[in-house]
ZAMARGU-4260 file (C-alpha; in steps of 0.2 Angstrom, whole numbers, plus 5000, padded with zeros to 4 digits):
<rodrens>
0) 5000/5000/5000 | 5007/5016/4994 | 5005/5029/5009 | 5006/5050/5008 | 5020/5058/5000
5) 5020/5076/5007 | 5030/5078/5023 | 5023/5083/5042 | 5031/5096/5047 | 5035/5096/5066
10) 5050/5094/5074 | 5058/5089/5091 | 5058/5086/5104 | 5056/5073/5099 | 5054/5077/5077
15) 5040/5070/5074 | 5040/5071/5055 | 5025/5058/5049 | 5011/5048/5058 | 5003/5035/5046
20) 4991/5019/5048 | 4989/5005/5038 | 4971/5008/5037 | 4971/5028/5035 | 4984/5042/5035
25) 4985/5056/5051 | 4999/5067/5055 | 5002/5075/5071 | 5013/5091/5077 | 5024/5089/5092
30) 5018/5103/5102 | 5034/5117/5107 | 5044/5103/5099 | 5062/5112/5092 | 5071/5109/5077
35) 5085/5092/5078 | 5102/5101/5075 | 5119/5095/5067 | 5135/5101/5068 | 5148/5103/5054
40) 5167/5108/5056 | 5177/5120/5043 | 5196/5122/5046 | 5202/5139/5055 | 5220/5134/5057
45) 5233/5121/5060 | 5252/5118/5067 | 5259/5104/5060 | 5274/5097/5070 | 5292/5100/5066
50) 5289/5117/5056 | 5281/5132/5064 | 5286/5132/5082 | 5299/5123/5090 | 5290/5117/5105
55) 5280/5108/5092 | 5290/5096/5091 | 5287/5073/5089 | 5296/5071/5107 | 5281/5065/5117
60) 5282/5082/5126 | 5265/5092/5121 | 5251/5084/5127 | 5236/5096/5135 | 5227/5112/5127
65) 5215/5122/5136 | 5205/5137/5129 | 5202/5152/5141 | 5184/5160/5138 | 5189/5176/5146
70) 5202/5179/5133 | 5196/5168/5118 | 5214/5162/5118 | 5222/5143/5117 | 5235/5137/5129
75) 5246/5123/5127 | 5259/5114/5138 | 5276/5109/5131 | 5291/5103/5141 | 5302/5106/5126
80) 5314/5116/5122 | 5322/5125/5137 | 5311/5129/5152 | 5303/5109/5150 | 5288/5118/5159
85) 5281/5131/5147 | 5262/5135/5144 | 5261/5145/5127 | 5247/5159/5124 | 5239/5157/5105
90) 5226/5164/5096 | 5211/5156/5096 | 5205/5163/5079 | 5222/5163/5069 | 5234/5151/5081
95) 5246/5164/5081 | 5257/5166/5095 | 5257/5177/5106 | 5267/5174/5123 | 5269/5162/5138
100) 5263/5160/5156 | 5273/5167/5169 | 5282/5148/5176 | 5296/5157/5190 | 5292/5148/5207
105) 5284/5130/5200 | 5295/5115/5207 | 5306/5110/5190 | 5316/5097/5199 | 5306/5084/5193
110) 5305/5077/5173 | 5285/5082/5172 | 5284/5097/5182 | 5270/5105/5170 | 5260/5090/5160
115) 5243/5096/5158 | 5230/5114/5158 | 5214/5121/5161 | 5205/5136/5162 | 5189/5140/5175
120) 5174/5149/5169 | 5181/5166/5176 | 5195/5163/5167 | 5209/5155/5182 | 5220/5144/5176
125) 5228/5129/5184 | 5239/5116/5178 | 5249/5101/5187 | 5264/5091/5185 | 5265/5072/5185
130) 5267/5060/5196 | 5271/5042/5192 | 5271/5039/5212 | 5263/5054/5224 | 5270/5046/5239
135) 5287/5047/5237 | 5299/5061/5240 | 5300/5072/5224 | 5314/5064/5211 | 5312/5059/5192
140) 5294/5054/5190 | 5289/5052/5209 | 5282/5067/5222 | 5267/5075/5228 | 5254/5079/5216
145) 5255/5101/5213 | 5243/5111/5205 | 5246/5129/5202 | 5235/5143/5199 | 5236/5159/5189
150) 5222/5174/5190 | 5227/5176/5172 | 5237/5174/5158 | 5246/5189/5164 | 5249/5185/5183
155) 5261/5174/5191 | 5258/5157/5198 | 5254/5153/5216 | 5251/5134/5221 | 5235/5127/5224
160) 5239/5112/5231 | 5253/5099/5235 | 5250/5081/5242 | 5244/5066/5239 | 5226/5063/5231
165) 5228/5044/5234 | 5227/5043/5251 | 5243/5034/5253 | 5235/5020/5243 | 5245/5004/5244
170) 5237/5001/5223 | 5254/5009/5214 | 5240/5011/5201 | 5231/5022/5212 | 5246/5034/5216
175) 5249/5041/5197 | 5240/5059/5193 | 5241/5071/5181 | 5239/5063/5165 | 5223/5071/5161
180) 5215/5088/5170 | 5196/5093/5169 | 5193/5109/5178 | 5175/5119/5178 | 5164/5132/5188
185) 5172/5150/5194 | 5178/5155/5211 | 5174/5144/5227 | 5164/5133/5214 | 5180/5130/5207
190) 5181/5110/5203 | 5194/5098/5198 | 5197/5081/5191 | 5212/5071/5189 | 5210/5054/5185
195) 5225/5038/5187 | 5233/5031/5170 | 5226/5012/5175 | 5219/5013/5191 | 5199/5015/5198
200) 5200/5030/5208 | 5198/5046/5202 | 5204/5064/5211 | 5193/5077/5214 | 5198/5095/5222
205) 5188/5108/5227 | 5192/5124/5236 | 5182/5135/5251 | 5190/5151/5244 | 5195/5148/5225
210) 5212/5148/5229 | 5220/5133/5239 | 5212/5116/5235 | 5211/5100/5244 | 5207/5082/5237
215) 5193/5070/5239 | 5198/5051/5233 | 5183/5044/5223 | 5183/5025/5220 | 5177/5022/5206
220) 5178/5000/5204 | 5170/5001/5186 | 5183/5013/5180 | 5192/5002/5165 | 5210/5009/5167
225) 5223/5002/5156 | 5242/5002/5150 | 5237/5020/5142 | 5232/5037/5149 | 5214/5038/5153
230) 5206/5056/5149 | 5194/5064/5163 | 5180/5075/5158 | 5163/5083/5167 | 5147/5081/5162
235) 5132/5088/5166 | 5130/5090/5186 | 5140/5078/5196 | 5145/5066/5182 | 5160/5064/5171
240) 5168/5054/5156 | 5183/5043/5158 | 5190/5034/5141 | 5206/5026/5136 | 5214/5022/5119
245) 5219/5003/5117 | 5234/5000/5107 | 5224/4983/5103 | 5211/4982/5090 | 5195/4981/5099
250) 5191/4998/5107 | 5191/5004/5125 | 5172/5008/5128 | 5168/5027/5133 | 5163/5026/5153
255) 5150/5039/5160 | 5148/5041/5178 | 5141/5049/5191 | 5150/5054/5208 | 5144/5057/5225
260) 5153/5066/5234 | 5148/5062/5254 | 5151/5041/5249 | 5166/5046/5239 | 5163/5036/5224
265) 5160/5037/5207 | 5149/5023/5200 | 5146/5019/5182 | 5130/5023/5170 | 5135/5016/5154
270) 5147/5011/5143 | 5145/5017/5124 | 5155/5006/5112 | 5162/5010/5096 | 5170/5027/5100
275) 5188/5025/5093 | 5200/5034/5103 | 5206/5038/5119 | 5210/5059/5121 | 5194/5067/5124
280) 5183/5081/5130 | 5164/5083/5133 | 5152/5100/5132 | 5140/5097/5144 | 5130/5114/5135
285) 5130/5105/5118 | 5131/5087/5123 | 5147/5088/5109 | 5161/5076/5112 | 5178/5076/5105
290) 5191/5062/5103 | 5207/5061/5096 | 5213/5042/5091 | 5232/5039/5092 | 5232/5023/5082
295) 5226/5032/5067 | 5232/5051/5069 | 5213/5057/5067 | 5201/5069/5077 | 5182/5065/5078
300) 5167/5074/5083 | 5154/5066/5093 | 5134/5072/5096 | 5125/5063/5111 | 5106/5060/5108
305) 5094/5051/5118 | 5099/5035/5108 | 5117/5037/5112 | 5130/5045/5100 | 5132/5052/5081
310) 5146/5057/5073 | 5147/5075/5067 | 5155/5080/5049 | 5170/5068/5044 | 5184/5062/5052
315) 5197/5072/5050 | 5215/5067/5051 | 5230/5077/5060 | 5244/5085/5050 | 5258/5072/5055
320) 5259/5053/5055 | 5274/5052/5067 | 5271/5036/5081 | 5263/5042/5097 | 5266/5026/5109
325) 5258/5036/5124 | 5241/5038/5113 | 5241/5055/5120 | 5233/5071/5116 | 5221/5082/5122
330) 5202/5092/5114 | 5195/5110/5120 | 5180/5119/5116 | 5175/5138/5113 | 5155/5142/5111
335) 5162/5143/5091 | 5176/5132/5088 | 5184/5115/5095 | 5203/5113/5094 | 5211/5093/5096
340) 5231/5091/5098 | 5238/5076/5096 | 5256/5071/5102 | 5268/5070/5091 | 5257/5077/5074
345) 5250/5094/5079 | 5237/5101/5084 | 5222/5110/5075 | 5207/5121/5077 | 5188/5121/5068
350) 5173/5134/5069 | 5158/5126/5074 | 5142/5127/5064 | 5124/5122/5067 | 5112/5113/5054
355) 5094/5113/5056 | 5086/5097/5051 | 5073/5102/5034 | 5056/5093/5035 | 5056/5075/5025
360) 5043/5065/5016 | 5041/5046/5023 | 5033/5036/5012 | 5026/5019/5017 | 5022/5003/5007
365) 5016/4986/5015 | 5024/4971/5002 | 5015/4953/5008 | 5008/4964/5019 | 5023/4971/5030
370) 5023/4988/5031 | 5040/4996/5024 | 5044/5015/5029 | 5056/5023/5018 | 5063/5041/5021
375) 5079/5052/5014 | 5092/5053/5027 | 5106/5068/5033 | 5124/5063/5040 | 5126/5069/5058
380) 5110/5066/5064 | 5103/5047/5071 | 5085/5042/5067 | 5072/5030/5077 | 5055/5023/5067
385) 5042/5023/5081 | 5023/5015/5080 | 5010/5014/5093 | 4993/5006/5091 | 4980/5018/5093
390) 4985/5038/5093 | 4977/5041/5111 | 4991/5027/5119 | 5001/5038/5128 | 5019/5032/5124
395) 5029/5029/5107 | 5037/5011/5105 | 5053/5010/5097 | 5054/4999/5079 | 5070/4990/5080
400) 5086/5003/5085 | 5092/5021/5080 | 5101/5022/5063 | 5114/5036/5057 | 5109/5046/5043
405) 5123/5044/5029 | 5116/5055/5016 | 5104/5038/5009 | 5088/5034/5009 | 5084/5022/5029
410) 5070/5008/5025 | 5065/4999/5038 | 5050/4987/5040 | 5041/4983/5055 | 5039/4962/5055
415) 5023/4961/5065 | 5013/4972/5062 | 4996/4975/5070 | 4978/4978/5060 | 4980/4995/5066
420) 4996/5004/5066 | 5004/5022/5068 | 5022/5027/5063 | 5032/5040/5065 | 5051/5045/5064
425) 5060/5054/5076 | 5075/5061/5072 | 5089/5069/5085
</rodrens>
């Protein structure tokens, strides 16, 4: 049975674009539903490793980016050249550079002294060393945890805090931090994450004043902590992100927890599979995520729906090819762009653009009497057929699971159908 061929036109939340029976046609408009949205990248700039800049270099040395909102300006650690603690100030627009954080008074006698950066909402900014061991007297790779605090790019450092987040935990897996930072909030909302390379705890700091910090251990048993750094990043209210990059072929899964802080743990909600990469970070505004994969020198753009995620525009690979055994990089975002560095092959910076999803015609036909819907699809943005019996049920079932636009027409057909039935597609 041929069904209608003009489109509904409503949209989410969720889109509903068509309603159709097998004994008559009806279409329904989603009241205060919103448009589903994409989001395409277009290059702003790029420094490729081993030209430019000499701190940009295939030594293992660069490995965290931050951007600062008060200042729309990038910052980037590298411990090469000279100073092996320097954070550079670029351009967020042109990725020019333009100076360095003041670094007189951090603690240099130690081979990480400065590995990773971010910035607060008011625009601090804090970075920390690394530890392989924090309960050990300061020498090569051991000593306390640090993190230090500037008031702004143009102020000098003060320390935040010094110690040891792992509670002298006899675990040597639970003693290592600083390999990834996630910093949020302003003032004495200040917070801060720093997670272990292959252990299940987690650190967090927060501050009475906005100045000096203190630690809370969070165990987190689920955590799935490997031979490879595990990046930390927030989410939406007490809740972050935790994923690292396999050398191996199959793929570390992306963790989301949630963390109470009066228990101190962090227990797991899901793991989503079939995110390749380790390096990542997550806007909880645009439920955007960003991961870098080491194994194949390429940077992805993630958008999380109520049906889990969908890739956004291509992936896109990084200037250089040069080996990067510690799969290590790092992602920030501004409200227009989103910058991903990757150890060893550069680092690069994209504006952001929104796509609203047009209105689309499904049509319907029912061979041996199975219904078939059929509908034109768009990259970027995941679509779930729905049916319900009667139009006055109160919920939507799912028919069969999401699917990714690609740009092809979707057909999907229902197996067991009833006399009676209503579709619709929703697209996110």
């Amino acid at each position: 049975m041929k069904a209608f061929s003009h489109p509904l036109q409503a949209h989410r939340q969720p889109a509903v674009l068509c309603v159709l029976s097998l004994s008559l046609l009806a279409a329904l408009i989603a009241p205060g539903a919103r448009a589903a949205q994409s989001f395409s990248l277009a290059p702003l700039w790029s420094i490729p490793p081993l030209t430019t800049y000499e701190w940009a270099s295939t030594n293992h040395t660069q490995r965290s980016i931050a951007y600062n909102p008060a200042t729309g300006h990038l910052l980037t650690v590298s411990r090469y050249p000279a100073t092996n603690a320097a954070i550079y100030i670029l351009e967020g627009r042109t990725g020019a550079l333009l100076g360095e954080l003041d670094t007189n008074g951090l603690f240099l006698e130690i081979n990480f002294p400065v590995n990773c950066v971010g910035v607060a909402s008011d625009g601090v900014i804090y970075a920390c060393n690394l530890t392989v061991d924090s309960t050990n007297t300061p020498a090569g790779n051991n000593g306390p945890f640090r993190l230090y605090r500037w008031a702004s790019e143009s102020a000098a450092p003060t320390v935040a805090y010094v110690g040891d987040p792992s509670d002298t935990d006899t675990n040597l897996n639970h003693r290592r931090f600083g390999d990834s930072l996630a910093v949020r909030g302003s003032g004495s909302n200040t917070e801060l994450l720093a997670g272990t390379r292959a252990g299940k705890v987690v650190a967090r700091f927060s501050t009475p004043d906005g100045y000096s910090f203190q630690h809370q251990k969070l165990e987190a048993p689920d955590l799935q902590g490997i031979s490879a750094m595990v990046t930390i990043a927030f989410g939406a209210g007490n809740t972050f992100w935790a994923k690292a990059e396999n050398s191996a072929a199959t793929n570390q899964p992306l963790q989301y927890f949630s963390y109470d802080t009066g228990a101190g743990t962090a227990t797991l909600i899901q793991n989503h599979l079939n995110i390749p990469g380790g390096p990542l970070n997550f806007d909880a505004s645009r439920n955007l995520l960003g991961v870098v994969r080491g194994m194949g020198h390429e940077f992805r753009l993630f958008r999380l729906t109520a049906k889990g995620f969908v890739q956004q525009d291509a992936t896109i690979p990084f200037p250089g090819t040069h080996s990067n055994g510690n799969l290590t990089g790092a992602v920030a975002f501004s409200p227009d762009a989103v910058f991903a560095l990757e150890s060893n092959n550069g680092l690069m910076a994209f504006s952001l653009s929104t796509n609203t999803l047009a209105p689309f015609p499904v049509e319907i036909t029912a061979p041996a009497g199975q219904p078939t819907l059929t509908w034109p699809s768009t990259a970027g943005f995941l679509y779930q057929p729905q049916y319900k019996h009667s139009l006055a049920d109160a919920n939507w079932s799912d028919l069969n699971g999401a699917t990714n636009g690609t740009g092809a027409d979707i057909s999907v057909v229902d197996p067991s159908p009833a006399n009676v039935q209503f579709y619709r597609v929703r697209a996110d």
